[in-house]
N, C-alpha and C positions, 0 to 999 in steps of 0.2 A: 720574491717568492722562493728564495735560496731554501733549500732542504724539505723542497713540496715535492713528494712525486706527481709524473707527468698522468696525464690522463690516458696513455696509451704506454703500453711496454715499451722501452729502449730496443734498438733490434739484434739480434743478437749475432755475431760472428757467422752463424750459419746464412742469415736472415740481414744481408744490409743495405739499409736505405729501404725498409721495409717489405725488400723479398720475401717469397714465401717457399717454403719444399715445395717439393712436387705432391699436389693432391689438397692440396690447402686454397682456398679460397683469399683471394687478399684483404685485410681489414677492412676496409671500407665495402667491399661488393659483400662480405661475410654481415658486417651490421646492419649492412642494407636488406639483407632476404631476411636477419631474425627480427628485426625490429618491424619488419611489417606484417608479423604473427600479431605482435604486440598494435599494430595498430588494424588490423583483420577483426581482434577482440575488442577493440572501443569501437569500431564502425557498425560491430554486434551489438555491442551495447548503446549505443544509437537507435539502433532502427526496432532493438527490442522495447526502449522507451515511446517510440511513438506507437508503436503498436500496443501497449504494456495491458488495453483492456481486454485484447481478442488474445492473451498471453496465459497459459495458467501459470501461476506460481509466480506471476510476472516480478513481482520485489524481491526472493527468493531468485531470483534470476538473474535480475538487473545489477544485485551486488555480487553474484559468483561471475556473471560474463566482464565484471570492472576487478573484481577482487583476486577471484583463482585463476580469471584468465587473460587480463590487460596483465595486471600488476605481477601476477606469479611471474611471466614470461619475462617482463622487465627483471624481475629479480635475479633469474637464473644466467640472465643473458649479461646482467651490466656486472656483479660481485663477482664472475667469474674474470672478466675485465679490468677489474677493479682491482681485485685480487691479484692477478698478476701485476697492476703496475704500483703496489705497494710493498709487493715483495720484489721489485725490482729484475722480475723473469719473464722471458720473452712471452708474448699471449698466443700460446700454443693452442690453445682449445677454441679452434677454428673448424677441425675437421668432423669427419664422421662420426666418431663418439657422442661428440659435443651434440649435433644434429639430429643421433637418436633420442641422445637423453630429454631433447625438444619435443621430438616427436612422439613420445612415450607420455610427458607430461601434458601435451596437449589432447591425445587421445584419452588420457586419463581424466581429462579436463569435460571433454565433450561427453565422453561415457557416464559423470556423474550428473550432467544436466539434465543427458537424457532419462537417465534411469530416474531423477527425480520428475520427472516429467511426467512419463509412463506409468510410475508409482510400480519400477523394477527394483528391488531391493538389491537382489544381485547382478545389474547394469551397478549399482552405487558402489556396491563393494569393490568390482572390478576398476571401475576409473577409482575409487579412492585409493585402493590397492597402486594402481600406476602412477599416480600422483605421488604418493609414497616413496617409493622404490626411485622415481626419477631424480626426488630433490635427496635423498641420502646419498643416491651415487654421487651428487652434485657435492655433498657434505664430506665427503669421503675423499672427493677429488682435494674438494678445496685444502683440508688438513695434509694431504700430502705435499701440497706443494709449498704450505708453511713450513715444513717439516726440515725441507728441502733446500728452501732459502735460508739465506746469510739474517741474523740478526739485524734488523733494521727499523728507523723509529716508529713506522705507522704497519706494523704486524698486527698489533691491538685491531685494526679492522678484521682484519680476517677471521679473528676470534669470534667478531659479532656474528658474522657470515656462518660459520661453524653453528654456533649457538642456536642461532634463526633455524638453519635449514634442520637438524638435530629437532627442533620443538614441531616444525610441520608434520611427522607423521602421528602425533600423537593426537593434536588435534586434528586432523585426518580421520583418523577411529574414532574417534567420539562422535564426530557429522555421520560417519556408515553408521554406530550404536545408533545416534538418535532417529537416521531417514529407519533405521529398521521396526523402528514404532514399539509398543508394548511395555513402553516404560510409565509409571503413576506421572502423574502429572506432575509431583516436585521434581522425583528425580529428572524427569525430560526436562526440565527448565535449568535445572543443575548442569545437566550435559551440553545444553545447547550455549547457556551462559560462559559455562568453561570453553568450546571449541571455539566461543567468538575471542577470547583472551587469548587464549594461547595463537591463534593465526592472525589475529589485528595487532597484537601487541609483541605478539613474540617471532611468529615467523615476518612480517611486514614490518615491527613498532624495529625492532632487533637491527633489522638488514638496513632502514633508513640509518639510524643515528649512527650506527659503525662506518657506514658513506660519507656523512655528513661532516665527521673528520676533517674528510681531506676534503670533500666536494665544493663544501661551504665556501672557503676560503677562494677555490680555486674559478667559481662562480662569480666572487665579489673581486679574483682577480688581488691579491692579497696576501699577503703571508699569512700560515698557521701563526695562529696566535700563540706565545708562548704560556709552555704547561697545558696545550690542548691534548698532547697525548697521555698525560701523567691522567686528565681529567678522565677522558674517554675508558683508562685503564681501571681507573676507582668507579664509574659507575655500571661497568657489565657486573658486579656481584651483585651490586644493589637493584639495578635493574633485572636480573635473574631472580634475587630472594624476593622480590615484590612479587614479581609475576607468580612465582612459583605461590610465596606462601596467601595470594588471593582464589588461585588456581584450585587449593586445599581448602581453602574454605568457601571456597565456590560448592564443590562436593559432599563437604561435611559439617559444616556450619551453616546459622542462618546469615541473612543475608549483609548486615553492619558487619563483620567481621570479616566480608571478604577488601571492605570500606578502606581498611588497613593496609592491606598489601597492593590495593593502586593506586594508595599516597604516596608509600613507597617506589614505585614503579614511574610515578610521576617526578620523585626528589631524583631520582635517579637519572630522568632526563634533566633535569635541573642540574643536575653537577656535568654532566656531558654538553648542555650547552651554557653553561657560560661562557666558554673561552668563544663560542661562534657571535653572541652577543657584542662581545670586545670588537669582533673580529667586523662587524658588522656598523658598530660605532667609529670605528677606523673607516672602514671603506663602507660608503653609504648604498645600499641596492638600488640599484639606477635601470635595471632590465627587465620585464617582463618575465623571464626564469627565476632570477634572486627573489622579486618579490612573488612573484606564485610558492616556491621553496616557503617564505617566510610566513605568509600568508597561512601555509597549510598548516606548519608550525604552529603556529598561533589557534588553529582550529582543532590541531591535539592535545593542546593544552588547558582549552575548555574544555573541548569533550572528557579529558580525563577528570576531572573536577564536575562536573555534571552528572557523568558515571558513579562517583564513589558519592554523592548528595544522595545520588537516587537508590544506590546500593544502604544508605545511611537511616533511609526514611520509608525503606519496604521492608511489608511484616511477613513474607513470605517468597520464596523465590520465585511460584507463574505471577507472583504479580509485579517482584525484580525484574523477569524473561520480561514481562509485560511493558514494561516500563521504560524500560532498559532500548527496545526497538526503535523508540524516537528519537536514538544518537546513533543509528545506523548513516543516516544521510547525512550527518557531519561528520564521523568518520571518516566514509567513501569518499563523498564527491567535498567535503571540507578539509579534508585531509592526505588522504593517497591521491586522489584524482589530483590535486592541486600541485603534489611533491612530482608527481611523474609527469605530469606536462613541463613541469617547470625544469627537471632536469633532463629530460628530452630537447625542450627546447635547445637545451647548453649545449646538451653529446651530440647529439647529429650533426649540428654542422663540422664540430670536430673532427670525429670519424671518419664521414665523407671526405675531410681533406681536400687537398688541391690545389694546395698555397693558398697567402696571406689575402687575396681578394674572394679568392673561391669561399672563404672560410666566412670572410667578411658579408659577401652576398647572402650566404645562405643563415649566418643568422641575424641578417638585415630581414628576410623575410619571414622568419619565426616572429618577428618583434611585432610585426606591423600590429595594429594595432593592440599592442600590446595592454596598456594604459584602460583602453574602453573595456577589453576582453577581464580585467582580471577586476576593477570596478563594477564591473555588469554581472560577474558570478559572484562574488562573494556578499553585495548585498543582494540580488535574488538567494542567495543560499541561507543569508540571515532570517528573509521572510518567510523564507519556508517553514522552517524551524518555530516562528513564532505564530501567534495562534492570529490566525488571518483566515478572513473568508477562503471559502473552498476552492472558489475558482480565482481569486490573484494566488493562491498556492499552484493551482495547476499550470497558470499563465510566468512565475519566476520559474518553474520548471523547466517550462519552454524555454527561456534564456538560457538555462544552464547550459542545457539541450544543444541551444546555440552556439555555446564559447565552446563547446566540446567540436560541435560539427567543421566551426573556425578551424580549430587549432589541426583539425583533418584535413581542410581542405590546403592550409599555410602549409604540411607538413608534407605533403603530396606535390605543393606548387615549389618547397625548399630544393626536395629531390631531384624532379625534373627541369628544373633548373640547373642546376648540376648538372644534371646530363649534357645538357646543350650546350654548357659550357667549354663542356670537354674537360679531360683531368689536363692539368696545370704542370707543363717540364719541371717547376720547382719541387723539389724533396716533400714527402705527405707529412703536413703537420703531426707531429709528434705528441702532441700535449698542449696544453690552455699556456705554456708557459714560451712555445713560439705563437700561435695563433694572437694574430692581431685585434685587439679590444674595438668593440662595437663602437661606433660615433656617439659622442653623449649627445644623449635627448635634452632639446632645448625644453625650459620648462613650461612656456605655452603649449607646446605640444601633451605635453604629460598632463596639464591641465584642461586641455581639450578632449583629452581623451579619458578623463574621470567622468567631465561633465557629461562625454556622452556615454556613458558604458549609464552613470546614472538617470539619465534620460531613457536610454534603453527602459530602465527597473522601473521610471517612473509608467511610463508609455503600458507595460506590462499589468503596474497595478492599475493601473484607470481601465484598462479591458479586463481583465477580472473582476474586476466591483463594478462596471457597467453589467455584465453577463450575469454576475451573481446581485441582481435587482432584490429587493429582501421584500420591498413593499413598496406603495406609491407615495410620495412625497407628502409631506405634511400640510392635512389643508385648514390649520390651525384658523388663518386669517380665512377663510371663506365661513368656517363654523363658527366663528365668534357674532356675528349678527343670529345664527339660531339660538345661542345659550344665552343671550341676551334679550328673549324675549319671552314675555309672560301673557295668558290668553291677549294676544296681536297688540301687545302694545310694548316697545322696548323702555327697556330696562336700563336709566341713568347711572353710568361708570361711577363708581365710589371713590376710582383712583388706587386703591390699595390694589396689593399683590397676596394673594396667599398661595403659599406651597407647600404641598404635601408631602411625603417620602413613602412610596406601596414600592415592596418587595413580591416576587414572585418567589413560590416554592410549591413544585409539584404541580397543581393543577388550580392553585389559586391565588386569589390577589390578596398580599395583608398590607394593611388591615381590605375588607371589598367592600366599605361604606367610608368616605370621607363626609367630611363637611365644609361648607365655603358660606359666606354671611354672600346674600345676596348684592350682585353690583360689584362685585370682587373679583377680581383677574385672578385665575386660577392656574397656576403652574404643578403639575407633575413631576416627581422625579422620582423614575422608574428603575430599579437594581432588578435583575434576572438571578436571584440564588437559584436557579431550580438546574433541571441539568438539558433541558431541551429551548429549543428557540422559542421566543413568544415576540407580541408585541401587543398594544395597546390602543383600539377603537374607540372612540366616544360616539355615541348618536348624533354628533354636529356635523361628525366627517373628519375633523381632529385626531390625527393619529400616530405615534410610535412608526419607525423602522423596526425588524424584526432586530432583535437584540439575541445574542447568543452569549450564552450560562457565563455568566461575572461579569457582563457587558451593563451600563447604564446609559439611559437615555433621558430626555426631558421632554413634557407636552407640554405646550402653551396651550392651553383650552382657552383662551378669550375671557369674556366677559359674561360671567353665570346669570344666569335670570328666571333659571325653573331646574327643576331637577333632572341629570341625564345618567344614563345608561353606560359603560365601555364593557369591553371585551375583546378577548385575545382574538385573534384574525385567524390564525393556524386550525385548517382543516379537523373540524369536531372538540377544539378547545371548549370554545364556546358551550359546548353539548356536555363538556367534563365539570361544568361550571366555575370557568373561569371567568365572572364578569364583577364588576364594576361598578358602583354607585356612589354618584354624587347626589348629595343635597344641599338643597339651596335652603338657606336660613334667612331667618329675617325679612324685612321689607326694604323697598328702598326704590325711591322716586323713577315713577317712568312718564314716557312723552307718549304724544299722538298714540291711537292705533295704528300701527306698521303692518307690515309684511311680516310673517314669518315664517321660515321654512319648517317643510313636512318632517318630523321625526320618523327617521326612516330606521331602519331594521337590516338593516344592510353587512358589506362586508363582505371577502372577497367566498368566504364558506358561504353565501346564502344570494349573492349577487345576479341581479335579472330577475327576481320576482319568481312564483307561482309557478309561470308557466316555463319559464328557463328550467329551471328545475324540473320539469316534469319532461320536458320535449324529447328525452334519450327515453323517457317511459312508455309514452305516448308513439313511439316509435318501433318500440319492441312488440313485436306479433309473438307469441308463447311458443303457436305452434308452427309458425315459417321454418321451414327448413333452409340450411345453407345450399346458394345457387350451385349448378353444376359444376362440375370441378374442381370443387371446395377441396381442398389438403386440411384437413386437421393436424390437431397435436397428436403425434405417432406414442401411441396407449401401451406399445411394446413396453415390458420393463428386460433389461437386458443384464445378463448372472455377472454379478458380484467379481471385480478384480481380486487377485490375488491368491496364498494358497490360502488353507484351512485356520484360519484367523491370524493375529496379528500382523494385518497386513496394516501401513498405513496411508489413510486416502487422505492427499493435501487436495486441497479444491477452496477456488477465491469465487465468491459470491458479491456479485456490483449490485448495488442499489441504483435503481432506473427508472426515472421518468416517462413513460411512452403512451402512446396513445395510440390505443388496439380495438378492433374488434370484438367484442365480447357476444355478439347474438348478428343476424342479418340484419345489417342498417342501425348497428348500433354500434356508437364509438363510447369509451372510456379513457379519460386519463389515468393509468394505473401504477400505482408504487409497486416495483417488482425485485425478485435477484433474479439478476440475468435478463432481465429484458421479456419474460413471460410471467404467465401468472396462470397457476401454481408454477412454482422456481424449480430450477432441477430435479429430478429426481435423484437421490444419494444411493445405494447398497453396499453392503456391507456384511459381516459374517461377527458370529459372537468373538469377543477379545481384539475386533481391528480398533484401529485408534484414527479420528477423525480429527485433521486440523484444516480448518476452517479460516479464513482470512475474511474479512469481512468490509465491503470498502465502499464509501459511502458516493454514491454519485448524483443523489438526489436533491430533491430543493429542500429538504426540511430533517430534522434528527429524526433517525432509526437505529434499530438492535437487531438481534436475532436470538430465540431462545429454542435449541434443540430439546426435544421431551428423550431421544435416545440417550442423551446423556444425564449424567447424576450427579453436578457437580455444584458449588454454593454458586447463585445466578449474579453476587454481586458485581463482579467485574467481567467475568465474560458477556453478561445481558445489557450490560449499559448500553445507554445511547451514545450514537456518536454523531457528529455534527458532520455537514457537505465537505467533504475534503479530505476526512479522517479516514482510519482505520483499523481493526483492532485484531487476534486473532484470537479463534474458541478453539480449543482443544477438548475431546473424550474422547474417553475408551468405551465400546459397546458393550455392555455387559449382560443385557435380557434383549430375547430377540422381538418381533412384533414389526409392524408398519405404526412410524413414530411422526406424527407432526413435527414441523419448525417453524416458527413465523416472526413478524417481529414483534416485542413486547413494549415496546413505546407505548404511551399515553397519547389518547386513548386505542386501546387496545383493538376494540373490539372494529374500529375506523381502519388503521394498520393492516387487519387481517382485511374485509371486508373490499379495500382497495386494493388485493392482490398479492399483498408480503405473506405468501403461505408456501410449505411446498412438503414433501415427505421424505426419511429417511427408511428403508428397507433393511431391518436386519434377519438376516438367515434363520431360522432353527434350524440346530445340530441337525444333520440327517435329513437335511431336507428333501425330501425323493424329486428325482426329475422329470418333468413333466415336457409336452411337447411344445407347449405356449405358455410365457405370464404376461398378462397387462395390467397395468397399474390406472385406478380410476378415482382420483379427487375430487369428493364433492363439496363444492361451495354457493354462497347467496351471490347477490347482485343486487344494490342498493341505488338504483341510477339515477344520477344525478341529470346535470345537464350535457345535454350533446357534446362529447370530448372534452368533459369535466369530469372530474373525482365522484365517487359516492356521497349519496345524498346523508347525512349525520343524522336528519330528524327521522328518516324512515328507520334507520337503523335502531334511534332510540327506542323508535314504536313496534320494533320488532315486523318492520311490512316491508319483506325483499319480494321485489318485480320478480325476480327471473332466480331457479335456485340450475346449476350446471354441474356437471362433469369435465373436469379436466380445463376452465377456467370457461368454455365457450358454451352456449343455449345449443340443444340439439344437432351440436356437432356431428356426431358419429350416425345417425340418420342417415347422412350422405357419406362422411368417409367412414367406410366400414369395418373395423376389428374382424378377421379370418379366422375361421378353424377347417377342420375337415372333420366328418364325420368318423367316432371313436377314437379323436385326441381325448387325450387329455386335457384340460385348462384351466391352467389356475388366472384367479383375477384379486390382487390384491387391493383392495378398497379401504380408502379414510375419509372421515369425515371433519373436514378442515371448517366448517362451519363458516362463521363466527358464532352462529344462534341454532341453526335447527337440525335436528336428529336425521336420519338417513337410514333406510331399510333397504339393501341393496338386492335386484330381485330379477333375475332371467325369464322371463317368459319361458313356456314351454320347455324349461330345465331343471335340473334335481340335482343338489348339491349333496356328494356324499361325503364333503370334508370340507369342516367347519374349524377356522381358527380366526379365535378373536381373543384382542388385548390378551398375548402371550400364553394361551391355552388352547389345548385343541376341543371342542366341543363335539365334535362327530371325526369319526375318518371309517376309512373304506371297507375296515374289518367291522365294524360294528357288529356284533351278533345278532339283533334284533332289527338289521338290515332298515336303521332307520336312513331316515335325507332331510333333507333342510331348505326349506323355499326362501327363506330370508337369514341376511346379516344385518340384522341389525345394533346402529352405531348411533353411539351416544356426539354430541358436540365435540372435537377431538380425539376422537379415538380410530380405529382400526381394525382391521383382520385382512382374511383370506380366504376365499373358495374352492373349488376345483369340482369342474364335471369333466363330462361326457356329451358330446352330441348324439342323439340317436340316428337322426336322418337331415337329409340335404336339407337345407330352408334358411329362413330367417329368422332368427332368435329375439328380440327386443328385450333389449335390459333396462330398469327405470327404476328409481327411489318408490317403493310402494306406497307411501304417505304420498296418497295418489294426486293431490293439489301441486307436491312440486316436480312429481313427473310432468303434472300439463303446463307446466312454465318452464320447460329447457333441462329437466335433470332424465332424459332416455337418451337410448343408443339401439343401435340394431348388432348382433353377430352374424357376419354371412358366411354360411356353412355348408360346407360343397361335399359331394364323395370323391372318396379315395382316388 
């Protein structure tokens, strides 16, 4: 390794045998306090993954506490290091300067998490600001001490270094531009597209490959390859005009034209690594760091080619922003995560020092399981990526999860070990070029530890596709004796096979009549075009797994003998008329009178009969009121964040499974965001901007469609499947109380089961009042006891129970306050699915009337009129506002008096002063 610099400064005349002045920290106890900043931020980003559903902004989090705050601090802390011992000067920037500029970029780190948190614009500005300012002094530093030193071959690093940190503050400003909101929807995708390139690729892509120079080699234990620095010098222009001229037409162009400049940006690591290629064919990676290093490598190189596909084949840029999100996680954790464990693994035990065993032990203990840990992440990171049921995506999560929590816990057990050791009388390792080479791993080892890192992956998917059950097993062989019989006497096998091909699209089956010659073994084969999950029922019992959109499956239906029925299983399919029909043709020889079984009607939408179905009806009392005690849904609506518009609200909304409540003694399985039903309430002010993240946790495809926004519904409204995720962005621009709900097929099922909730926007000037509550009213189609909504009442337009704020006569018992001559506004929507709403105070007089974005009455009226009723059509909205005269009980109730006596009243209790 003649003419490699060492990993550590030479020491200098002042500084020998790795002395330090006075006031200096010694190397090893100096990388030992920054580097546990750096692992302070992956143990955040740890425990923010498992928590990530009670998280807002949780993905928006997950990659700034791996991105701006693991990997920034690695950045500043190793190229300052690095930097000196390329330029051959001793590593001065041990002390207090150094420490601030830490502490500056860390506070600037937390200040924009929180302010994106908080939805503080100016918390964002201030950490983006300190963030800023830390890594240019850092930029500043670094170019002086090039400046400074002697001409020497691997200076080309420090250029990169210069480069990278020079590109952070601009993409810096563009993240405070974009959290500050108020941008059209292209330009925000424009901005947001540019700040992911210039900080992925230019402060991070930059700082790596200028490393990697020297690192590479010095990893594989190896000499630079010759003409590695001649390389390294030819590709920072290229790799600058790339980034730059994609960066430009990121801004100004459509989206294929930015396609060009991160091919460029790609040729340009192409020419910086080949010499590492050579370098790597000479000496083979044999450590758990070389291949994590390479590993990650390999995971930049797709994702940039996958990047420029997708920038290639988007006709717009929110649908590039859009698109573009599903190579966040192979960036991250395919690519930085994998380069910074792997060259942690290397630096640590170096740093640390302590002679040739100290060195040895400790990255003995990085290794351990080296082989399972980098096999177990990178194929869970592959499946993630690919389109896999929802829960084996959440279950290789877990692992990753895992090889992260490892490489903490090895990294924790490297150091204190070292402790115990005690530092070592011999001289502190200098550089990889004294420190003694790890023991080579025998190849049963490396091979026991693929198998199990993949045992791991396997173990993970079979608990994900156990958990993620789509439907019950196929009972082909039990329904083949019902399809085989004709009035009680079966139906002699023909022997042939025929097969059909029915595609699904949208909401039905083509062709929905087959035909099969009687006696004929009938095989299906089922293709899903449509864009939501289905699957396929026959009245034998015969049936399909749910298949998800491009998935095929196959039914073996048995042996036909009379004509049968199928239909899709998914909750109100059925009801959209997605069904089925076979006919049997022809005649064809049968035996004895048999047995034959009852054609049933069945299916997990209509399953238990009659009375199953009814027993959550038959259990609802209209007028019971909820037992003493009861807490309702708190009816407060509480005033709008932020100042006088363009503010912007980011907010993640979960799709949820649960089983609630909805009347005394009566349970529902309800599709929710958030775990309620109606889903958050949202507020907001004319001109704020709403980005929405949308994330599916449910058993079946849902969407979400804002009515406050105005935007084409084709790719913010899709459906997305268990697993996925997608994000809606608008700007408000007419104010009113706005529906949101999902827009899945069928529709009217989606809402009725609880995916409803309202968005609140301001009018200018809205005067302030002493109270608002906000009161959603919706049906109840009840199905069976802690089942779903029943799909036939719904078709029949016959809801059991219609409510307020998702529960039968809630507010009865927990009561909505005023005092006597408040004021009170009460903003009311009519979330339906089906029936109108006449929203109406008992013993009160409404002198301000706003509905669907107009005022109808307010307090000046000349002709001192008032208003007894809001009435509201199937989705729509307003607002009221009185007065209480005197202390009492107010009763509020939909005046279409049939669904006030089935759950749609409330009481106000109103006190004096």
């Amino acid at each position: 390794m003649t003419g490699q610099p060492s990993l550590a400064p030479r020491p200098s005349s002042a500084d020998p045998h790795g002395s330090r002045p006075a006031g200096r920290l010694p190397r090893a106890a100096w990388h030992l306090r920054v580097n546990a900043v750096v692992a302070v931020w992956l143990l955040l980003f740890a425990v923010a993954a498992l928590a990530h559903p009670f998280v807002p902004q949780a993905r928006w989090l997950l990659v700034h506490l791996l991105l701006l705050g693991a990997v920034s601090n690695a950045v500043v802390i190793w190229s300052g290091h690095f930097a000196a011992s390329v330029l051959r000067l001793p590593e001065s920037d041990r002390g207090a300067p150094a420490a601030f500029r830490l502490a500056v970029l860390n506070a600037g780190a937390v200040a924009v998490m929180a302010g994106m948190a908080a939805g503080s614009w100016p918390a964002v500005l201030a950490g983006g600001t300190a963030v800023a300012a830390a890594v240019t002094v850092h930029a500043v530093r670094l170019a002086g001490l090039a400046r400074r030193a002697l001409p020497g071959r691997f200076t080309m690093t420090v250029r990169y270094y210069v480069a990278a940190a020079a590109l952070l503050p601009l993409g810096a400003a563009l993240g405070v531009i974009m959290a500050r909101g108020g941008l059209s929807d292209d330009l925000a995708a424009r901005v947001l597209t540019a700040h992911k390139l210039i900080n992925l690729f230019g402060w991070l892509g930059l700082t790596v490959a200028g490393t990697l120079v020297t690192l590479w080699p010095t990893m594989l234990r190896t000499r630079v390859a010759d003409g590695a620095e001649r390389a390294a010098r030819r590709a920072l222009p290229v790799l600058l005009g790339g980034l730059g001229a994609a960066v430009a037409a990121v801004l100004v162009l459509p989206p294929p034209a930015a396609a060009a400049g991160v091919a460029v940006f790609a040729g340009g690591l192409v020419v910086a690594g080949v010499p590492w290629v050579r370098e790597a064919r000479g000496k083979t990676p044999s450590t758990f760091a070389t291949w994590s290093v390479a590993a990650g490598s390999a995971w930049l190189l797709g994702t940039l080619a996958a990047l420029a596909l997708t920038l290639l084949t988007s006709p717009s840029w929110p649908a590039a922003a859009e698109r573009t999100a599903a190579l966040t996680a192979p960036l991250a954790a395919g690519w930085m995560a994998q380069v910074l464990l792997g060259a942690l693994s290397f630096l640590v035990p170096v740093v640390l020092g302590g002679g040739p065993a100290a060195v040895r032990a400790s990255t003995a203990e990085l290794e351990r399981g080296g082989a399972a840990r980098l096999t177990a992440a990178n194929a869970a990171l592959l499946l993630c990526v690919l389109p896999v049921p929802g829960m084996v995506r959440v279950t290789c999560s877990v692992v990753l999860l895992g090889v992260l929590v490892a490489f903490l816990a090895l990294l924790v057990r490297a150091v204190l070990g070292h402790r115990a050791r005690g530092r070592s009388t011999t001289p502190e390792v200098r550089g990889a070029r004294t420190a003694p080479a790890a023991e080579p791993r025998r190849p049963h080892r490396v091979l026991g530890g693929v198998a199990a890192g993949v045992a791991v992956v396997v173990l993970a998917v079979a608990a994900g596709g156990a958990v993620d059950v789509r439907s019950l097993p196929s009972a082909a062989d039990a329904g083949s004796a019902a399809a085989a019989t004709e009035d009680g006497r079966t139906v002699m096998p023909t022997g042939r096979t025929t097969t059909v091909a029915v595609t699904i699209r949208g909401m039905r089956f083509t062709p929905d009549t087959v035909k099969v010659p009687r006696g004929d073994r009938l095989v299906i084969k089922l293709h899903n075009l449509g864009t939501d999950r289905h699957d396929l029922v026959l009245d034998t019992g015969a049936r399909t797994g749910r298949i998800a959109p491009g998935e095929r499956a196959t039914l073996d239906a048995g042996t036909v003998g009379h004509d049968l029925e199928g239909w899709c299983s998914v909750v109100g399919h059925r009801q959209m008329g997605m069904v089925l029909t076979v006919r049997a043709t022809g005649t064809a020889p049968t035996s004895a009178p048999g047995h034959s079984m009852a054609r049933g009607d069945g299916g997990p939408a209509d399953s238990g009969g009659e009375s199953a179905r009814d027993s959550a009806a038959k259990a609802f009392d209209p007028m019971a009121e909820p037992p003493a005690g009861f807490t309702g849904r708190d009816a407060r609506l509480l005033p709008a964040r932020g100042g006088a518009g363009h503010t912007v609200h980011r907010e993640t909304l979960t799709v949820r499974d649960v089983v609630r409540e909805v009347a005394p003694g009566v349970r529902q399985k309800l599709w929710t965001f958030d775990g309620t039903a109606p889903g958050p309430v949202l507020r907001g002010r004319v001109g704020d901007t709403f980005e929405i993240t949308l994330v599916n946790r449910g058993t079946t495809g849902h969407s979400v469609d804002f009515h406050a926004g105005a935007l084409a519904p084709d790719r913010p409204m899709r459906t997305i499947q268990p697993g996925r995720s997608l994000t809606y962005r608008f700007t408000a621009t007419r104010s009113g109380i706005w529906m949101y709900h999902c827009s899945t097929m069928p529709m009217s099922l989606h809402i009725a089961n609880g995916m409803y909730g309202a968005v609140v926007i301001d009018p200018p000037d809205l005067p302030h009042v002493d109270r608002e509550y906000v009161i959603v009213q919706s049906e109840l189609y009840l199905g069976a006891q802690g089942g779903t909504a029943d799909p036939e009442k719904l078709s029949a337009g016959l809801p059991d129970a219609v409510v307020f704020n998702g529960y039968a006569n809630q507010y009865t018992r927990d009561r909505p306050t005023a005092r006597v001559g408040e004021r009170v506004r009460v903003w009311v929507l009519d979330a339906a699915p089906d029936r109108a709403g006449a929203f109406h105070v008992v013993g009160g007089q409404f002198d301000t009337v706003y509905q669907e974005g107009a005022y109808r009455l307010r307090p000046d009226d000349p002709g001192h009129g008032g208003a007894q009723i809001l009435d509201l059509a199937p989705g729509s909205g307003g607002f009221v506002e009185l007065s209480f005269p005197q202390a009492g009980d107010y009763p509020f109730v939909s005046h279409i008096m049939s669904d006030a006596e089935r759950g749609a009243r409330g009481v106000f209790r109103v006190t004096a002063r």
